[in-house]
C-alpha positions in Angstrom: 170.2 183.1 -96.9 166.3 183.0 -96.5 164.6 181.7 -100.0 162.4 184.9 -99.4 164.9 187.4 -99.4 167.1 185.8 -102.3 163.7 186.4 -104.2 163.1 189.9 -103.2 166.8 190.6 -103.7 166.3 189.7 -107.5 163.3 191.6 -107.8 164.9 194.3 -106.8 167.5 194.1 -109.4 165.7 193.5 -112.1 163.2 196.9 -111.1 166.8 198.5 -111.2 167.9 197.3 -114.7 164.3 198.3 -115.6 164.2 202.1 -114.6 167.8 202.5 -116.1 167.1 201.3 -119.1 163.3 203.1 -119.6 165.5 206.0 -118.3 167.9 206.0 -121.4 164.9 205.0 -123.9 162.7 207.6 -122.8 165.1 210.3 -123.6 164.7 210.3 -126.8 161.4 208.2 -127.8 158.0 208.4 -126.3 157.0 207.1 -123.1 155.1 203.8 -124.4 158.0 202.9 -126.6 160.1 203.3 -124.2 158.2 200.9 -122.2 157.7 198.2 -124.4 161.2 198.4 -125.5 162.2 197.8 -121.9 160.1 195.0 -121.2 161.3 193.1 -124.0 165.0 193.2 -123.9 164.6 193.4 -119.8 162.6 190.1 -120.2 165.2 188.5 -123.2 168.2 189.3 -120.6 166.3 188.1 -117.6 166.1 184.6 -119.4 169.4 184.6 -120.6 170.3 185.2 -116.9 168.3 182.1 -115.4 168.7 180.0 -118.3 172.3 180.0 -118.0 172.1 179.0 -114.2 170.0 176.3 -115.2 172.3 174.7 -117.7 175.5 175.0 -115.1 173.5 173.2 -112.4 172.4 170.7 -114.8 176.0 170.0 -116.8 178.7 172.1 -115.8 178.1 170.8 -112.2 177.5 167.7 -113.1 180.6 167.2 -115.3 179.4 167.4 -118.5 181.2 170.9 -119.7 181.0 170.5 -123.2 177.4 170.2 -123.5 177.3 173.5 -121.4 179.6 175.6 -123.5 177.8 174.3 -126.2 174.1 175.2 -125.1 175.9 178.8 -123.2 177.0 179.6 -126.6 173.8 179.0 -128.5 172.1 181.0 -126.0 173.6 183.8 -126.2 174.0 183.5 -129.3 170.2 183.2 -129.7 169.4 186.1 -127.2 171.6 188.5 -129.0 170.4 188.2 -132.4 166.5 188.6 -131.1 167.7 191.3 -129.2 169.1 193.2 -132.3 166.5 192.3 -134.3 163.7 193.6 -132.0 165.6 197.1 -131.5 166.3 197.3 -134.7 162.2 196.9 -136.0 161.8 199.6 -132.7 164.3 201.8 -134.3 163.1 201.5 -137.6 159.1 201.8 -136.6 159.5 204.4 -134.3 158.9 208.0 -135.7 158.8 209.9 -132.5 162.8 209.9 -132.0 164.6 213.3 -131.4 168.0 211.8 -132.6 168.4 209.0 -135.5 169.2 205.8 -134.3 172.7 204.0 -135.3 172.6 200.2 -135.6 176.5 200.1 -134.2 175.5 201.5 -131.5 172.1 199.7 -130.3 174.5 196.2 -131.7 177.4 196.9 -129.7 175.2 197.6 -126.5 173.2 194.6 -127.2 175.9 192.5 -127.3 177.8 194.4 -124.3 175.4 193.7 -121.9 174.1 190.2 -123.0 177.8 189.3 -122.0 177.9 191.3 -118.8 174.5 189.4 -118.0 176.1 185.9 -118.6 179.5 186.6 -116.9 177.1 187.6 -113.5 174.7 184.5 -113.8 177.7 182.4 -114.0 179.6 184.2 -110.9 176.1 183.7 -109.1 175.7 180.1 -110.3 179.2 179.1 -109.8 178.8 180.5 -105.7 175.5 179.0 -105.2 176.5 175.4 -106.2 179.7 176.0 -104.2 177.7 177.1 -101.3 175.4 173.7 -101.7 178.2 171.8 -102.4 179.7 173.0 -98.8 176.3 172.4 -96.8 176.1 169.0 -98.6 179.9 168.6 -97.5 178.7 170.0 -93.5 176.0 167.9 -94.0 178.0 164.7 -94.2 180.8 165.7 -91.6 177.8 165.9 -89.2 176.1 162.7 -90.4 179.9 161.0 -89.7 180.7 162.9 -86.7 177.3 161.7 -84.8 177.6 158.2 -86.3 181.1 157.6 -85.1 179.3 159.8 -81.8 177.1 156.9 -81.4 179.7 154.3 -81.7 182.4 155.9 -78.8 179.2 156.4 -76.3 178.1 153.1 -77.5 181.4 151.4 -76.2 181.1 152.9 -72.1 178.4 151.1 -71.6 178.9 147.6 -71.6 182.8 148.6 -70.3 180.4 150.1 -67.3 178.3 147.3 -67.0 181.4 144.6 -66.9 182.9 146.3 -63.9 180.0 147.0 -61.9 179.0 143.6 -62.1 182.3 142.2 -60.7 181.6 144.7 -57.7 178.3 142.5 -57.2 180.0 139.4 -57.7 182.5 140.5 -54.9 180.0 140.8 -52.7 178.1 137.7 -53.9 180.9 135.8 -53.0 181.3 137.5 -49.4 177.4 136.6 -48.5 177.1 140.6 -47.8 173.8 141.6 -46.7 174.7 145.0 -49.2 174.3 142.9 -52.0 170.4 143.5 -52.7 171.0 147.5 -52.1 173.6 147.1 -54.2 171.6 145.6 -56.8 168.8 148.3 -56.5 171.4 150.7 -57.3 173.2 149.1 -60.3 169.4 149.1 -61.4 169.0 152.6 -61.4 172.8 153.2 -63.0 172.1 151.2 -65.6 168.6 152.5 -66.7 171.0 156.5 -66.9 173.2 154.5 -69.0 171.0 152.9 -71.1 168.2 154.8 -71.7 170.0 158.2 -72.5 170.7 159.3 -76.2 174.1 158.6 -77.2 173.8 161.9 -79.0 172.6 164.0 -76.6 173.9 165.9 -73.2 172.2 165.3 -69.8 173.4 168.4 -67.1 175.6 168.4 -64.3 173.4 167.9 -61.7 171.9 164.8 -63.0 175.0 163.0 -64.2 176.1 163.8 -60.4 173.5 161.8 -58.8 174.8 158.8 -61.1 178.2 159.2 -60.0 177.7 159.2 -56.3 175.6 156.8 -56.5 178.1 154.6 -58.8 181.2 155.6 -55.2 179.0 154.5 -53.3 178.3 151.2 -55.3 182.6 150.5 -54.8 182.5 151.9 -51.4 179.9 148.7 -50.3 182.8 146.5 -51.8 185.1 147.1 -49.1 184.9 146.1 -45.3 187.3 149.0 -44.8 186.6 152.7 -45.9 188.2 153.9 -48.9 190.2 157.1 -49.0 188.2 158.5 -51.6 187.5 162.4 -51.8 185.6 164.4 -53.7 185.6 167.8 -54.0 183.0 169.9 -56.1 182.3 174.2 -56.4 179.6 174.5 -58.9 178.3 177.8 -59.9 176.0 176.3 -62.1 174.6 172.7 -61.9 172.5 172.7 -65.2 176.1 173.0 -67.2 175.4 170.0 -70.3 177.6 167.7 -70.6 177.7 163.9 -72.5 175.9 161.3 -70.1 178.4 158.8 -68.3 181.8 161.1 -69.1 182.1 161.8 -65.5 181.1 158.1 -64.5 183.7 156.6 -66.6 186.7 158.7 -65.5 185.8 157.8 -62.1 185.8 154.3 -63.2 189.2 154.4 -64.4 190.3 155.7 -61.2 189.1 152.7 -59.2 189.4 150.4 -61.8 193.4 151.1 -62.7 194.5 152.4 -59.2 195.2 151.0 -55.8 192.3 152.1 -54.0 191.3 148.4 -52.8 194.8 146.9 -51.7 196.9 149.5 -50.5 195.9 150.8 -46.9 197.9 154.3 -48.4 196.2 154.8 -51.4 194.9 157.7 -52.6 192.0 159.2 -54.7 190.9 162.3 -55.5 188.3 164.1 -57.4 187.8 168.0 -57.8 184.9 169.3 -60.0 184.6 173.3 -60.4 182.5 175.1 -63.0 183.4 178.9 -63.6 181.7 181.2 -65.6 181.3 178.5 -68.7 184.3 176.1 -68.0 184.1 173.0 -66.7 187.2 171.6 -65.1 187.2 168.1 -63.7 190.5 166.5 -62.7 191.3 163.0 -60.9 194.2 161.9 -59.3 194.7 157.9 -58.0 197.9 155.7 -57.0 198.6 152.9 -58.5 201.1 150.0 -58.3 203.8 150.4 -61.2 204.7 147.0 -60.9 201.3 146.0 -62.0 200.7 144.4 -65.1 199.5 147.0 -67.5 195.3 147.0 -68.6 195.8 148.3 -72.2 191.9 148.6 -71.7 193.3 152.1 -70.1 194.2 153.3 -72.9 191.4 152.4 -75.1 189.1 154.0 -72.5 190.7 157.2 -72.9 191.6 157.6 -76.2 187.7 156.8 -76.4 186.8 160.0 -74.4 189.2 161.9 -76.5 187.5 161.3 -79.9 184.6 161.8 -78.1 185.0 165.4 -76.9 187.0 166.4 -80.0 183.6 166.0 -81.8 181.3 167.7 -79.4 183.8 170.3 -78.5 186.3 171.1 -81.4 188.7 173.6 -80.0 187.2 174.2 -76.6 188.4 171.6 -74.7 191.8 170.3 -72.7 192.5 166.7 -72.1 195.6 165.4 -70.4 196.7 162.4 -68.5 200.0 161.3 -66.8 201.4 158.7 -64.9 204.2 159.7 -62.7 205.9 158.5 -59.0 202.9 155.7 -59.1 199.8 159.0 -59.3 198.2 158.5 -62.1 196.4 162.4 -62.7 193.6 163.0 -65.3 192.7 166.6 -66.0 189.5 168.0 -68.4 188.3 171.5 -69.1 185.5 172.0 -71.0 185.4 175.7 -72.5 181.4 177.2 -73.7 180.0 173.7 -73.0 176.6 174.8 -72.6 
């Protein structure tokens, strides 16, 4: 809550504890009297009230209890007795009272409401430390959640830039006249990959220039086209997502299926935003009898950690292998 209104909040109260007790005193003493008599044991309970916050953030807090039940004691201890002693000089001094005044009864009110005073500072101490202790708590989470952000995003990259340099050694080695266009787009791949901030998102339209881009790169690898199809129905292209999560579930499709050795391979992309979700599935052959990449699998779980952080709760992730199709499916739920 606002520092501002927590303020006026209190002032507020403490105008209320005012009138009510002027109200009672000015029943049967005059007006000024009744005033001054306010002020002071308004004031005294007032700085029993933030006194005793004080000393919980400063040792019960802190873990040093005794010295707090020691110093809570004394105080209201201390408050008390002034309290008496000042309305019993007012009752004593004051000849303008249309009823005599008891000491029971101005004692057992003292004491009454210097309690009920310290229980409500404590209650109000007790939630505001809990509430800091929670932000504090937030605070971290966050700190930890965009550290180990950092460190997922971190590891596409050079992943990324491994394989797309093999695709230019490929052709390096074939004398192809692509090779320099190829280049000139790596170039521009890498600079998206690079230069973006591992903790923020880039939208939909921009990571998709990256990724065709990035098809075409493996397209120029191959002297025969590639059955690759992409499929896309977008009703909104500025949809935010993390930079390179597109890229490098395409880049487990070519780099774990089929695509460049088996004339009836298959790969296929559909990308769809609705109303707020994102869904993105890919589905590639691949030879069973290969030997296994555990890179795969590292790749994956990767992505996973990363969009349990950004999106806790709204998203789906699954992958299966089955009949040599290997089919990855995401939906992304409130991503903007």
């Amino acid at each position: 809550m606002n520092q501002k209104i927590i303020r006026a909040l209190h002032s507020l109260a403490w105008a209320l504890a005012f009138i009510a007790g002027f109200s009672v005193y000015a029943q049967f003493i005059d007006p000024d009297t009744a005033f001054a008599r306010t002020i002071v044991n308004v004031g005294l309970l007032a700085l029993l009230f933030y006194t005793n916050i004080h000393l919980i953030a400063r040792y019960y807090e802190h873990g040093r209890k005794e010295y707090y039940y020691l110093l809570s004691t004394l105080l209201v201890l201390f408050i008390m007795a002034i309290r008496i002693t000042l309305n019993y000089v007012f009752a004593t001094y004051t000849d303008s009272a249309t009823i005599p005044e008891k000491p029971i009864v101005y004692i057992a009110v003292t004491c009454i409401t210097s309690i009920i005073i310290y229980i409500l500072s404590s209650l109000l101490a007790v939630m505001q430390n809990r509430n800091k202790a929670e932000k504090r708590h937030l605070e971290q989470l966050n700190q930890l959640q965009q550290s180990q952000l950092k460190f997922l995003k971190a590891q596409i990259n050079p992943h990324f830039l491994f394989n797309t340099l093999n695709n230019i050694y490929a052709l390096v080695l074939a004398k192809s006249d692509r090779a320099p266009e190829m280049l000139v787009k790596l170039s521009e791949l890498l600079r998206y990959a690079i230069y973006q901030e591992p903790d923020s998102n880039v939208n939909l339209k921009k990571e998709l220039e990256q990724v065709s881009k990035y098809i075409e790169l493996f397209r120029m690898r191959s002297k025969q086209p590639l059955p690759i199809l992409w499929v896309q129905a977008l009703d909104d292209e500025e949809y935010q997502i993390p930079p390179m999560m597109l890229i490098s579930l395409v880049e487990n499709a070519f780099k774990h299926g089929d695509i460049a050795e088996n004339a009836n391979a298959t790969c296929h992309f559909n990308l769809e935003t609705r109303k707020g979700v994102l869904h993105f599935s890919a589905e590639n052959s691949f030879n069973p009898n290969k030997v296994k990449d555990t890179t795969r699998g590292i790749g994956l779980k990767n992505l996973e950690e990363t969009l349990s952080i950004l999106y806790p709760g709204n998203f789906e992730f699954k992958h299966v292998a089955k009949n040599g199709i290997f089919r990855i499916d995401l939906k992304i739920m409130h991503g903007h």
